[in-house]
Backbone bond lengths (Angstrom), bond angles and torsions (degrees), N, CA, C in turn:
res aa  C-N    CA-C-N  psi(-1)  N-CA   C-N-CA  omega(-1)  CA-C   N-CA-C  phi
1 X - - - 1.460 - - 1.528 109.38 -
2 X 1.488 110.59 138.34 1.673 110.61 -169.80 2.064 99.73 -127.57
3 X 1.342 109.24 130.72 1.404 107.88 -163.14 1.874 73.67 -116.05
4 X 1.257 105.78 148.63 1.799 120.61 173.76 1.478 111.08 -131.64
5 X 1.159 118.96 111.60 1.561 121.35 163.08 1.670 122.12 -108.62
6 X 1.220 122.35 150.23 1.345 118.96 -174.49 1.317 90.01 -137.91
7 X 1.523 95.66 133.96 1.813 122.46 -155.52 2.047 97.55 -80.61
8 X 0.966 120.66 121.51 1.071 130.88 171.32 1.770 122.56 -86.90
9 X 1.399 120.22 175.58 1.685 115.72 -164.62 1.485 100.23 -53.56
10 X 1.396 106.65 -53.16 1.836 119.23 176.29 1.409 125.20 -21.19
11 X 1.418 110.42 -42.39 1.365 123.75 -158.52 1.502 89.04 -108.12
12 X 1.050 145.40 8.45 1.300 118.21 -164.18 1.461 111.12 -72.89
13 X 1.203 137.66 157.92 1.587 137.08 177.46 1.331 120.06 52.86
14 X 1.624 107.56 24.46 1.621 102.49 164.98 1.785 109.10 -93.46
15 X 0.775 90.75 155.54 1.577 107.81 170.16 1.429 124.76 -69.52
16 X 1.478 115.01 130.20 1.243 101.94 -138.26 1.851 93.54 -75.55
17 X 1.347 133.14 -36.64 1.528 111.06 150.11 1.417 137.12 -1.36
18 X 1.509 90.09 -61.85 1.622 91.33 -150.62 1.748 110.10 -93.33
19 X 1.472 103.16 -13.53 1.441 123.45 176.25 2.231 99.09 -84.11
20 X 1.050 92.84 -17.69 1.798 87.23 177.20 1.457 104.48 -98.62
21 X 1.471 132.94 13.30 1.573 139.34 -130.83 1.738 81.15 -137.72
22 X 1.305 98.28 -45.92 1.243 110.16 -161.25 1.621 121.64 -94.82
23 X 1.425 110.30 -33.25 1.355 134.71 171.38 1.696 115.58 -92.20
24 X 1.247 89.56 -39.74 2.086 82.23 -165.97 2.023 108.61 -96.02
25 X 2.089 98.54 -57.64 1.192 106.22 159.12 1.207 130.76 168.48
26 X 1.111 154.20 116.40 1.149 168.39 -101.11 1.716 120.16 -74.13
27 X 1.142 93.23 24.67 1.564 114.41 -163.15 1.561 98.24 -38.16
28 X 1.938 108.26 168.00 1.224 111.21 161.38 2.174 100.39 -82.70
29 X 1.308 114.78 153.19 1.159 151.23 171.02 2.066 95.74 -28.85
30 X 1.032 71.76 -70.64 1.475 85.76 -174.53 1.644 135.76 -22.22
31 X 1.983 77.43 -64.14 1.379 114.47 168.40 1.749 116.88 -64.25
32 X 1.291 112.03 -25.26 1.733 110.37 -166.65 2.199 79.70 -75.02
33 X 1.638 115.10 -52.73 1.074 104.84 -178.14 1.230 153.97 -20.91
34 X 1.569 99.31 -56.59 1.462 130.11 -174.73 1.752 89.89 -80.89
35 X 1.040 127.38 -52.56 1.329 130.56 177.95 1.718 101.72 -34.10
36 X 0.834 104.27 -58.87 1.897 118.16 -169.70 1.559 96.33 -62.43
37 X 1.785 109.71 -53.78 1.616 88.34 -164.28 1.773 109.79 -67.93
38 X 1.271 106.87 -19.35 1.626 107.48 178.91 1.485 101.84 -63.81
39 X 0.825 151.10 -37.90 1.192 165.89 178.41 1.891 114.87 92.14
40 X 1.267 105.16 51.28 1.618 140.43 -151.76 1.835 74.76 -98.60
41 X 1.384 139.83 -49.68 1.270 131.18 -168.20 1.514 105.70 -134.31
42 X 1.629 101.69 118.25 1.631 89.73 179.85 2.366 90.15 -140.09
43 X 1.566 103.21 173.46 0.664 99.51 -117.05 2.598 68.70 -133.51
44 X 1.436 90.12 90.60 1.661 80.33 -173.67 1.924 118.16 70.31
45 X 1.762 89.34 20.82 1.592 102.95 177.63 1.108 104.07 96.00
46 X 1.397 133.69 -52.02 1.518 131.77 -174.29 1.229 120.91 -75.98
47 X 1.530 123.58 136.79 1.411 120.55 150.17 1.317 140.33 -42.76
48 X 1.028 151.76 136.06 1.238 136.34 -146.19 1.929 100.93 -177.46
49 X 1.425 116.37 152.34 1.139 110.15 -164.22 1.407 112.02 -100.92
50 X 1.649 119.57 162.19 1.684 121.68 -158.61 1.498 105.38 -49.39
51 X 1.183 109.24 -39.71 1.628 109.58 -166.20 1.583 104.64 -79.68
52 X 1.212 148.65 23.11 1.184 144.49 179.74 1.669 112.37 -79.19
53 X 0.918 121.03 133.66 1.325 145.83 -167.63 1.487 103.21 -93.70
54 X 2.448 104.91 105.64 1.344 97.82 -169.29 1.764 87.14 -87.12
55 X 1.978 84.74 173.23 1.584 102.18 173.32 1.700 112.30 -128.10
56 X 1.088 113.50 164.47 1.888 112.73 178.59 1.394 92.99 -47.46
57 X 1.658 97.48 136.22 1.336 109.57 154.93 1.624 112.13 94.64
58 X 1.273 110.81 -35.14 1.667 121.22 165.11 1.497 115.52 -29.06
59 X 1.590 117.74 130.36 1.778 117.82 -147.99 2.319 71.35 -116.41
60 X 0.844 117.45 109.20 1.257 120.12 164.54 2.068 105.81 -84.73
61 X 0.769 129.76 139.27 1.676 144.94 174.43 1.651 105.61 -128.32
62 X 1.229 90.61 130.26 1.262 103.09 -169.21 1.778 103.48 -125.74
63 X 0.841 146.33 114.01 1.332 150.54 166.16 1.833 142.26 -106.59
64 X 1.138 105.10 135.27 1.361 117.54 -159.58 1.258 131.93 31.82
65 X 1.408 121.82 41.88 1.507 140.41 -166.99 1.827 92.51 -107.53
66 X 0.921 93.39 128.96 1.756 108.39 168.64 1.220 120.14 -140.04
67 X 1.276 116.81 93.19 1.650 116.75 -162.14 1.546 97.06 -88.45
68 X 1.494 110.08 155.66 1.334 97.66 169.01 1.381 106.59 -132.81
69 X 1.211 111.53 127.81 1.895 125.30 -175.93 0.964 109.99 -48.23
70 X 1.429 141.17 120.76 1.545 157.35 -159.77 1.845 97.88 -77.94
71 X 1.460 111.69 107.17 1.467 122.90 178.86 1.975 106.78 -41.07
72 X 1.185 105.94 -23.15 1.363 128.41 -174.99 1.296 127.23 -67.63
73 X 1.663 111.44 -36.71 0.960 101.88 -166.39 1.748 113.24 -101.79
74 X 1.186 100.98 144.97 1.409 117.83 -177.74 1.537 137.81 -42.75
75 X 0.865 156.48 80.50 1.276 137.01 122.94 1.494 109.84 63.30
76 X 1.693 142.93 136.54 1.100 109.05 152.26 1.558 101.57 -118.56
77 X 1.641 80.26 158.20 1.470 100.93 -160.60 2.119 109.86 -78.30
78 X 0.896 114.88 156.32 1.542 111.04 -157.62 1.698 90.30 -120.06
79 X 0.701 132.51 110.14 1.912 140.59 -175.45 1.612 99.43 -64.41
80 X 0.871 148.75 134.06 1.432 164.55 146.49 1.624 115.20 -103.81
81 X 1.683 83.60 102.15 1.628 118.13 -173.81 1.510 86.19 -63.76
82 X 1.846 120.55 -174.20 0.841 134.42 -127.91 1.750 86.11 -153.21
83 X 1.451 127.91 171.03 2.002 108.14 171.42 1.308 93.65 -71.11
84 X 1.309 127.92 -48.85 1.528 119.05 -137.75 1.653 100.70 -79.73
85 X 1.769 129.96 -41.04 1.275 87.73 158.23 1.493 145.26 -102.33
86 X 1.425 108.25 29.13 1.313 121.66 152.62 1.204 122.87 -80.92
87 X 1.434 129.21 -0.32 1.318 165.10 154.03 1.343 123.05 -47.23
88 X 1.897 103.66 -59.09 1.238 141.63 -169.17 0.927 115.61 -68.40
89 X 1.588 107.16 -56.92 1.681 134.31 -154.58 1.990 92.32 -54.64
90 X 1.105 117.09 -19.78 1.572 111.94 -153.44 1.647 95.09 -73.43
91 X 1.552 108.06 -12.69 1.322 115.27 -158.34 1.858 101.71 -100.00
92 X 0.957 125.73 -16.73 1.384 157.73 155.40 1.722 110.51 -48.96
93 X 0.887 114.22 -19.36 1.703 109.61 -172.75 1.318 109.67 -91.29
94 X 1.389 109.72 146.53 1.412 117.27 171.77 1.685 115.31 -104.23
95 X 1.549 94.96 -60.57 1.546 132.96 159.07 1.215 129.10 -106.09
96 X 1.306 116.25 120.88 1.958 115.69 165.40 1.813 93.55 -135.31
97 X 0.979 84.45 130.57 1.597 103.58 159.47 2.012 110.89 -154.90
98 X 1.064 77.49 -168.96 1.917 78.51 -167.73 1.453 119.50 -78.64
99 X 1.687 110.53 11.98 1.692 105.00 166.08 1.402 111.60 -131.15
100 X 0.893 117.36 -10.67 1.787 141.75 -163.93 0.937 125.92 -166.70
101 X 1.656 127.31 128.72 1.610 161.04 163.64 1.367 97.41 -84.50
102 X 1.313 115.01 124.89 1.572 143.87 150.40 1.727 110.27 -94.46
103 X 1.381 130.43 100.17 1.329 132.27 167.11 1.536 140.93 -119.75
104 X 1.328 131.04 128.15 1.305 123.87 -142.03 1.631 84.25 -92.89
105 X 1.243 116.10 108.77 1.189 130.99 -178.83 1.716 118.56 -54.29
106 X 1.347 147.76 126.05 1.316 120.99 175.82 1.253 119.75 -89.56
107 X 1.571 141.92 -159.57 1.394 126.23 -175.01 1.609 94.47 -110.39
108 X 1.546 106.40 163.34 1.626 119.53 -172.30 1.409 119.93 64.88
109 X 1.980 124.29 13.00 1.324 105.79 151.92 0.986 126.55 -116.98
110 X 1.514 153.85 101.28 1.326 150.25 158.29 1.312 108.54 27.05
111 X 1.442 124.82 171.22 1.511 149.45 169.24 1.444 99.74 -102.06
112 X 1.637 108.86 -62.58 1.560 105.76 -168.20 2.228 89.23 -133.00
113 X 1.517 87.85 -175.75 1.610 86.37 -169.86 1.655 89.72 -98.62
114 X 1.867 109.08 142.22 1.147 131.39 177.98 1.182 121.16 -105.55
115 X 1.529 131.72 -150.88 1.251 130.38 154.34 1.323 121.79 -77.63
116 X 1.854 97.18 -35.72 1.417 94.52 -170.76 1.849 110.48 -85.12
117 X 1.505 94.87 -28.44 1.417 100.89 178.58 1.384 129.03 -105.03
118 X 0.872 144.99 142.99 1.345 151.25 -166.65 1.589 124.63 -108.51
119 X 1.639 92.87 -61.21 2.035 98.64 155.66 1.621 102.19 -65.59
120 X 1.343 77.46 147.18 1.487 92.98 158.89 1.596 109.81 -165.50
121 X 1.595 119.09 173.63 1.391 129.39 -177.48 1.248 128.24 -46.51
122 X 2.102 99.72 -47.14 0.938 111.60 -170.34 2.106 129.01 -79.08
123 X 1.445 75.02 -24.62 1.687 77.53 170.46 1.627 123.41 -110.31
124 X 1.326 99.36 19.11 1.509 114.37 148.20 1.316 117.95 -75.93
125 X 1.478 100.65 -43.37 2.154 117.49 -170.01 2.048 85.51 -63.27
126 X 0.851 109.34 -56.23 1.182 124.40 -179.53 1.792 115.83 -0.85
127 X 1.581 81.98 -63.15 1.408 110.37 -155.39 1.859 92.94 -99.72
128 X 1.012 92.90 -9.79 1.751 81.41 166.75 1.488 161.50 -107.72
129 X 1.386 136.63 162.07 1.303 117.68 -165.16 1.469 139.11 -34.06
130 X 1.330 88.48 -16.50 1.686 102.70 -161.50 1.472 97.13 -98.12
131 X 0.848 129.22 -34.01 1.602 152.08 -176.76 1.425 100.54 -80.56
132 X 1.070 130.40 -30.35 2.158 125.34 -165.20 1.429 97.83 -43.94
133 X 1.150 143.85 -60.35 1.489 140.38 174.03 1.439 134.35 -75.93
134 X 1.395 105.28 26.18 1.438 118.19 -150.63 1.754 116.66 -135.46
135 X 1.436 147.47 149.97 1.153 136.84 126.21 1.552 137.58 -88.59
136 X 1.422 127.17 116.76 1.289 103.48 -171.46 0.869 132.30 -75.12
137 X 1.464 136.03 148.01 1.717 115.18 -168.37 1.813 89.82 -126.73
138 X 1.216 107.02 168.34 1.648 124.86 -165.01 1.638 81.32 -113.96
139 X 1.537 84.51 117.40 2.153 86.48 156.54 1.285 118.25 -128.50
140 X 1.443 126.63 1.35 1.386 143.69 157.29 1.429 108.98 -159.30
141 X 1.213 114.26 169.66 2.026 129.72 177.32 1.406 100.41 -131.74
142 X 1.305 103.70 175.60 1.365 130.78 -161.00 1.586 92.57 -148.13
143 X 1.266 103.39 158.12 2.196 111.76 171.20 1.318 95.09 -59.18
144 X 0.906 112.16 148.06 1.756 128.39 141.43 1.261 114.66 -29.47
145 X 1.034 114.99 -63.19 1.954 114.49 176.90 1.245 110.57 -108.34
146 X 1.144 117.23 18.98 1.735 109.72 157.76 2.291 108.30 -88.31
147 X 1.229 106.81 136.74 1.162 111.00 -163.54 1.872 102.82 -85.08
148 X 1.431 120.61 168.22 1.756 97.23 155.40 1.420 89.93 125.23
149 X 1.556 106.97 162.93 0.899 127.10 162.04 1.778 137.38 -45.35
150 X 1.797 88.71 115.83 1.935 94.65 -171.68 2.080 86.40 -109.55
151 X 1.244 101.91 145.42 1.505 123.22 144.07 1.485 119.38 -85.87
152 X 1.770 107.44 122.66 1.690 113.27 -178.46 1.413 92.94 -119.38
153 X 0.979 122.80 152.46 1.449 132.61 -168.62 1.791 95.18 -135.41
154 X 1.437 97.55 136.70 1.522 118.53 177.34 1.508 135.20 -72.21
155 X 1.259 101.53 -31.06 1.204 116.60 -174.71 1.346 113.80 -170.12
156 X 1.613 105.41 150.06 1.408 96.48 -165.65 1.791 146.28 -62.53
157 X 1.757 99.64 6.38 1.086 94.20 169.48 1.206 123.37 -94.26
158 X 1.282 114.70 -1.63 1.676 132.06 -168.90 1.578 81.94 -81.72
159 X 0.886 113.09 -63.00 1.476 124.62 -164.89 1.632 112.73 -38.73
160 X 1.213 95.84 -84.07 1.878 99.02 141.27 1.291 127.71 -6.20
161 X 1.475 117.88 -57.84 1.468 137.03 177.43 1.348 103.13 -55.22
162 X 1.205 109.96 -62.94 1.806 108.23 -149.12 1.411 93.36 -95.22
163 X 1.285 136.42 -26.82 2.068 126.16 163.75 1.367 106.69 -52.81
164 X 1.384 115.21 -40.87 1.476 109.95 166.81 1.306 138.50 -86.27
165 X 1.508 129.71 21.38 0.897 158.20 -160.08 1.623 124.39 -139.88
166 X 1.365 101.29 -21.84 1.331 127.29 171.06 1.864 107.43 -85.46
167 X 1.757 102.72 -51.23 1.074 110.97 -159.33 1.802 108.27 -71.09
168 X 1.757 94.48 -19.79 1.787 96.40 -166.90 1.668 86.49 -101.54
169 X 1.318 134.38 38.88 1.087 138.47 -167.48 1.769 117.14 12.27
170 X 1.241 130.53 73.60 1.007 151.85 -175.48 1.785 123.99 -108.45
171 X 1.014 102.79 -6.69 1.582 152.45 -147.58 1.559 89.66 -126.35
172 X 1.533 112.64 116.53 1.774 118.39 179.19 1.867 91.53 -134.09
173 X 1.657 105.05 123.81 1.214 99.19 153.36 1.331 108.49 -134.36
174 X 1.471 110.53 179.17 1.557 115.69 -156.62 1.855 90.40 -151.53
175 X 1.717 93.62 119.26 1.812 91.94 169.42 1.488 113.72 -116.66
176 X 0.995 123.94 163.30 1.143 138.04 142.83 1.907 138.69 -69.47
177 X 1.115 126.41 102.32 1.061 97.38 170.98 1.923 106.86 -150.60
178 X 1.375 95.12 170.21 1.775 114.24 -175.14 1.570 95.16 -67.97
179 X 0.632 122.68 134.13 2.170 131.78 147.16 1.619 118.31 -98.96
180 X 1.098 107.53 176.14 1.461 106.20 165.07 1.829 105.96 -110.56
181 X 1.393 109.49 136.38 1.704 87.51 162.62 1.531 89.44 95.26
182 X 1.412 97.94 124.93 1.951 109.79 164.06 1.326 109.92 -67.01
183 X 1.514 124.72 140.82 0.868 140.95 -149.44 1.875 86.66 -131.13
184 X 1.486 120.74 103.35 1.154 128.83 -139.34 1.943 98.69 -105.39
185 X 1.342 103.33 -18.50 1.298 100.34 166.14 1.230 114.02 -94.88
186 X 1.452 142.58 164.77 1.260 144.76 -163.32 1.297 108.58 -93.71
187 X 1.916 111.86 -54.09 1.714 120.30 173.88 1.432 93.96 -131.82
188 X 1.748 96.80 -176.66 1.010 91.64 -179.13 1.886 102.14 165.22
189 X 1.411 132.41 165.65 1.537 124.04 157.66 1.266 117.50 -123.56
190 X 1.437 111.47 139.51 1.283 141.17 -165.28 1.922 96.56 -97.38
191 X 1.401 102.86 70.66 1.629 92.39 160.15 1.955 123.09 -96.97
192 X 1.475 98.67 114.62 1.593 100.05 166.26 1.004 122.44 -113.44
193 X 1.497 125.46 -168.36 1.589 135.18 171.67 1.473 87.55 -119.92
194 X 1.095 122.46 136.57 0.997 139.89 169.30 1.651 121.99 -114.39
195 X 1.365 129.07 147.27 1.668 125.16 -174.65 1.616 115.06 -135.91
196 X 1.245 76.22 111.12 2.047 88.63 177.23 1.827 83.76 -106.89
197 X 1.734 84.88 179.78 1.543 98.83 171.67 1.190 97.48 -135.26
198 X 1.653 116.80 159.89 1.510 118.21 153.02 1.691 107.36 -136.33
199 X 1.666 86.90 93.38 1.443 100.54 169.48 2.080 85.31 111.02
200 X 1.646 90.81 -130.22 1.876 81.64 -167.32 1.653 85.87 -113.12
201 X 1.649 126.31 30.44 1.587 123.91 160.03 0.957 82.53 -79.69
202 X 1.660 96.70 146.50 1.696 112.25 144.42 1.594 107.14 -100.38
203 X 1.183 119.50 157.51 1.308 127.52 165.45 1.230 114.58 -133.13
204 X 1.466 106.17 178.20 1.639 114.19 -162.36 1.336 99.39 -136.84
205 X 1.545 129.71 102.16 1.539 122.01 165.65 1.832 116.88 -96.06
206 X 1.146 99.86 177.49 1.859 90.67 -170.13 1.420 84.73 -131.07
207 X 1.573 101.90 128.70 1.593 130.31 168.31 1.457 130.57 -123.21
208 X 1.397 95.71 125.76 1.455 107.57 -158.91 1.652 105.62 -111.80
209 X 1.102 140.94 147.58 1.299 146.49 -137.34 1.734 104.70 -174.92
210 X 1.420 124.21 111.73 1.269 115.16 131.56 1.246 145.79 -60.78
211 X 1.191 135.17 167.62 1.256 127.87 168.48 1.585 119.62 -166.53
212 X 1.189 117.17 143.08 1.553 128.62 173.93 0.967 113.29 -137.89
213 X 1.397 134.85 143.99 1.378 145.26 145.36 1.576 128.09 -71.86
214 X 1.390 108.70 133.06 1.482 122.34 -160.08 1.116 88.01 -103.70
215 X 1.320 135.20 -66.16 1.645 144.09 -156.98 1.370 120.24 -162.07
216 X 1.092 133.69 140.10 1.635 142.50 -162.94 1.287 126.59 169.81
217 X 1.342 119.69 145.64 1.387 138.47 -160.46 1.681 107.54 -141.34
218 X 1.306 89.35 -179.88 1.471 87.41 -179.39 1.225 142.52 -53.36
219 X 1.324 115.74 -33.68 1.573 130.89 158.51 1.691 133.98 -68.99
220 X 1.891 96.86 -45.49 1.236 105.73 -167.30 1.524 110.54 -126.51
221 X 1.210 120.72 -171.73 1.804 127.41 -169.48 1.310 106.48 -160.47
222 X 1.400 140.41 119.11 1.205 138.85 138.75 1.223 116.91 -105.31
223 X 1.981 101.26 116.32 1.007 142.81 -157.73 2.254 94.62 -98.21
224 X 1.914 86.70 144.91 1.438 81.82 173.49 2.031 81.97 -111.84
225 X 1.111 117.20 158.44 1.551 112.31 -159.28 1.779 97.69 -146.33
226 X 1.367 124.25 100.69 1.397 127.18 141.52 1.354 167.85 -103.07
227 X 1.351 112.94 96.50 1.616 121.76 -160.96 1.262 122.76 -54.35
228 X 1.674 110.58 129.41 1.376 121.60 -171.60 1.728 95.36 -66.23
229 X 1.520 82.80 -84.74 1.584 107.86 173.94 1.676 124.08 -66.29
230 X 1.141 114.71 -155.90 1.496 115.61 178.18 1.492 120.86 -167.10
231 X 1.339 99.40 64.64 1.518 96.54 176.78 1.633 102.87 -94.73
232 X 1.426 94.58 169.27 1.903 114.25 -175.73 1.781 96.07 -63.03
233 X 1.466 86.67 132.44 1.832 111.77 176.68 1.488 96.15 53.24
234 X 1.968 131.47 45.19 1.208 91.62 179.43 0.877 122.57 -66.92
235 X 1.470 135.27 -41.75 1.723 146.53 -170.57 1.276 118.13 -42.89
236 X 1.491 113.03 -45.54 0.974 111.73 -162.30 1.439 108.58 -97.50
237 X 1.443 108.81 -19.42 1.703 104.02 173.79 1.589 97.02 -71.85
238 X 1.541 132.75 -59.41 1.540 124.77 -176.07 1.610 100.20 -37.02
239 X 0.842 122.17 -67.48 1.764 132.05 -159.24 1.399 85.98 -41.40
240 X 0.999 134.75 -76.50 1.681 134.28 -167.43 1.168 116.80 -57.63
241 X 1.912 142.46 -25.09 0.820 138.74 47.48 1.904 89.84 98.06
242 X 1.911 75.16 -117.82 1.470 121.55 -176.97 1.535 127.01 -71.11
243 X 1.778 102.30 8.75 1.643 99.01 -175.76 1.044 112.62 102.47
244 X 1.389 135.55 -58.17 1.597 145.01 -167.70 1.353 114.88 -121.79
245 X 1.765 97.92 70.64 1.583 98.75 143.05 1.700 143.72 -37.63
246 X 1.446 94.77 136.52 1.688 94.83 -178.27 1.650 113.70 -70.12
247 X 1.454 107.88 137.47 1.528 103.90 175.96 0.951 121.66 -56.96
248 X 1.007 134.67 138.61 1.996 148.76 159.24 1.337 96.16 96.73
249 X 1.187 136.04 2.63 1.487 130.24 166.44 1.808 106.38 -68.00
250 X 1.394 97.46 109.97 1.617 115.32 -178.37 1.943 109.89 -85.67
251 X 1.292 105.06 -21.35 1.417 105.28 164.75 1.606 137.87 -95.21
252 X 1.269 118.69 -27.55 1.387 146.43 176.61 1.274 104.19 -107.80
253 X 0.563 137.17 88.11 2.150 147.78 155.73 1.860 112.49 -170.01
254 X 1.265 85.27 -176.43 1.410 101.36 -167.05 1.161 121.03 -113.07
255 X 1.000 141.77 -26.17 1.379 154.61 -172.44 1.803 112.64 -143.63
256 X 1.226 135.74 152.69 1.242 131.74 142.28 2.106 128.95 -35.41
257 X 0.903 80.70 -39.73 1.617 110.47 -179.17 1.924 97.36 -46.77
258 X 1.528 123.97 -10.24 1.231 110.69 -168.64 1.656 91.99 -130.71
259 X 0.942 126.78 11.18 1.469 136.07 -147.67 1.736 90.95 -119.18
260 X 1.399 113.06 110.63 1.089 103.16 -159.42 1.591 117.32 -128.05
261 X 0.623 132.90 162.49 2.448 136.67 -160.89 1.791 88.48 -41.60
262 X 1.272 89.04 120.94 1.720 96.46 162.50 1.640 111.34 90.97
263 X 1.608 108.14 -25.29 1.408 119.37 -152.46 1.014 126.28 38.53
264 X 1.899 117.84 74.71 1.115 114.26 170.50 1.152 105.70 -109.71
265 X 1.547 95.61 136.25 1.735 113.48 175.69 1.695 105.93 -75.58
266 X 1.927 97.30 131.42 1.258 114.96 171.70 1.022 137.33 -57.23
267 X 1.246 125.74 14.52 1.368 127.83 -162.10 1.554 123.33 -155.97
268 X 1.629 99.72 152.91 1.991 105.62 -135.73 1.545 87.00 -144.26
269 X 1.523 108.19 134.97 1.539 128.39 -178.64 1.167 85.49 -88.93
270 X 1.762 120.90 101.77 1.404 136.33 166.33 1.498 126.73 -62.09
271 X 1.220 96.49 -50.70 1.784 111.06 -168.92 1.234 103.29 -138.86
272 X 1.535 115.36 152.46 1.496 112.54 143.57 1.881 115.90 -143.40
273 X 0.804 131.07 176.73 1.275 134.40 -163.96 1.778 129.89 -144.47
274 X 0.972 105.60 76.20 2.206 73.31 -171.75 1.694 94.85 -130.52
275 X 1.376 113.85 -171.15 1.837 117.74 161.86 1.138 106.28 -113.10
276 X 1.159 105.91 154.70 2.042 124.43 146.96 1.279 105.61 -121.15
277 X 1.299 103.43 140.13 1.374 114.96 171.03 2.195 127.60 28.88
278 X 1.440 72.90 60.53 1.420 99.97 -167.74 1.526 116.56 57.04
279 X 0.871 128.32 28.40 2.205 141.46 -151.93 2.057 73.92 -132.80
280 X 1.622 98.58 132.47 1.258 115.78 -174.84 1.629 93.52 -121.83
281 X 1.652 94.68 115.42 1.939 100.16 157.46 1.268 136.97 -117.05
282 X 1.260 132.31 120.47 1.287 150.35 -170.82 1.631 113.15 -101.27
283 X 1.325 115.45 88.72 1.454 108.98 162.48 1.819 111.62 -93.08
284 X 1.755 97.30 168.25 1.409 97.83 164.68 1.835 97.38 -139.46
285 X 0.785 106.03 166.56 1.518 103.60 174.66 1.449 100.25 -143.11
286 X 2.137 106.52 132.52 1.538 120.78 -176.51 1.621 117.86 -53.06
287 X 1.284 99.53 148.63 1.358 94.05 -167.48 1.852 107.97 -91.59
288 X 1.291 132.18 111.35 0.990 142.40 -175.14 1.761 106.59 -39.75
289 X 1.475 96.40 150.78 1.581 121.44 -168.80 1.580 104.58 -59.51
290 X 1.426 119.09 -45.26 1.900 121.33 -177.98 1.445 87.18 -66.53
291 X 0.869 141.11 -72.58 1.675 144.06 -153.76 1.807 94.46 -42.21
292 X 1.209 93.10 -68.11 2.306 102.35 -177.12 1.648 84.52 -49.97
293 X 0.853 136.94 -82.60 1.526 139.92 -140.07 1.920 102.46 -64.75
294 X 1.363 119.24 -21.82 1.341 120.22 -175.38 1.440 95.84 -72.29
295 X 2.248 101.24 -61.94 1.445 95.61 -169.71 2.093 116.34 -52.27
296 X 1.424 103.03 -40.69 1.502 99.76 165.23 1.778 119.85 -35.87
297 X 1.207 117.27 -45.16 1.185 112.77 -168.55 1.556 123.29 -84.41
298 X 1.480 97.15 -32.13 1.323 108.67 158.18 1.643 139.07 -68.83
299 X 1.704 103.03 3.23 1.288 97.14 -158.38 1.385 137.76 75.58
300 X 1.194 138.17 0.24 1.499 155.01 144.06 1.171 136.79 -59.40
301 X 1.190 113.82 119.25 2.035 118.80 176.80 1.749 106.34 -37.65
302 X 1.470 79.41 126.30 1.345 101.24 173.68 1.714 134.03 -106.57
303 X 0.952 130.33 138.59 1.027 122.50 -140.70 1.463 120.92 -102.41
């Protein structure tokens, strides 16, 4: 049996892994492998390796693979907000117009619902005014307790729009966040290798990071911080990294000593920037009350 897909604008520059991970099924790592070296998945006829980078129009063939969906696995569960913060959310907007929501995200709610989390942003937006004619679609996330500006997209071609716009990095954001420790150069780039796994691979992605200093003293740093790339926790894994962990980060630091009342993480999706159709947008999103009151306590320009 031979299954044929032809890679559309959406998919462009995924990996051919993570686009079969995502489209066909959630396989272990391993298995997409051995699949490839059999030559069970090839890619415009040829074999070609997991990490290959598809393009428009790419005829993927897939052969005699029959996965079968695990009787097990779950359902996902849909969070059902409450009035008051479907209430709230109205207070949450930056941007609404008729293809896309701009929202200054607060700290401690999800993007989408997880294992660990259940609320989340998106099925609050869901349920709200701004949304009544609408589906929200996810075209990037933010931490859970990182504060700042999220992009919601209306419909699925917007959606489309800004995954592909993200992915050809076209898409500029700019954060803010607390460190520990003066940060003794002024600017500067933060390139690492960074290591996730999928499954018991390790891998190695490369993260690139601007950085400037706004204000700092002997203890502390507020950093203005811009991501090349976009891997998971990059900021905050570089920052640790680089010496100067972000405050209230309970996973990335070094000591207790940075781990701070409540554990709120220092850091806020400030700006973002990109075009459509030659039309230039500039959001900023307010900088939350713990953030003013940290830099207050620390001695730092306030904003």
């Amino acid at each position: 049996m031979k299954r044929i897909f032809i890679i559309k604008t959406v998919d462009v520059n995924y990996r051919l892994d993570k686009w079969f991970k995502k489209e066909i099924h959630d396989v272990p790592q391993a298995l997409i492998e051995k699949s490839i070296r059999k030559g069970n998945i090839k890619v415009n006829k040829k074999k070609v390796k997991s990490s290959f980078k598809l393009s428009i129009n790419d005829k993927i063939e897939i052969y005699n693979i029959n996965f079968k969906i695990s009787i097990k696995k779950k359902n996902k569960v849909i969070y059902i907000p409450n009035k008051n913060e479907i209430r709230s959310s109205s207070s949450i907007f930056i941007e609404n117009n008729e293809n896309f929501a701009v929202i200054n995200k607060p700290s401690g709610i999800a993007v989408q619902s997880g294992t660990k989390s259940k609320k989340n942003i998106i099925d609050i937006l869901r349920k709200s005014e701004e949304f009544s004619e609408a589906i929200p679609f996810t075209v990037h996330r933010i931490d859970k307790e990182t504060t700042g500006i999220l992009i919601v997209a209306k419909n699925r071609e917007y959606a489309q729009l800004f995954t592909s716009l993200f992915r050809i990095r076209k898409i500029h954001k700019t954060y803010l966040g607390i460190v520990l420790g003066e940060v003794q150069k002024k600017k500067g780039t933060l390139t690492d290798e960074l290591v996730q796994y999928e499954g018991d691979k390790k891998i190695l992605t490369k993260a690139i990071t601007n950085f400037s200093v706004i204000d700092s003293n002997n203890n502390y740093s507020l950093l203005e911080l811009s991501p090349i790339t976009g891997r998971k926790h990059q900021l905050r894994k570089q920052l640790l990294i680089f010496g100067h962990p972000i405050l209230g980060d309970s996973k990335y630091r070094f000591i207790k000593k940075n781990l701070m009342k409540k554990n709120d993480l220092m850091l806020h999706a400030y700006k973002i920037n990109f075009s459509i159709s030659n039309v230039k947008y500039k959001f900023s999103a307010d900088i939350p009350l713990s953030f003013k009151n940290t830099l207050k306590e620390k001695f730092l320009k306030i904003f």
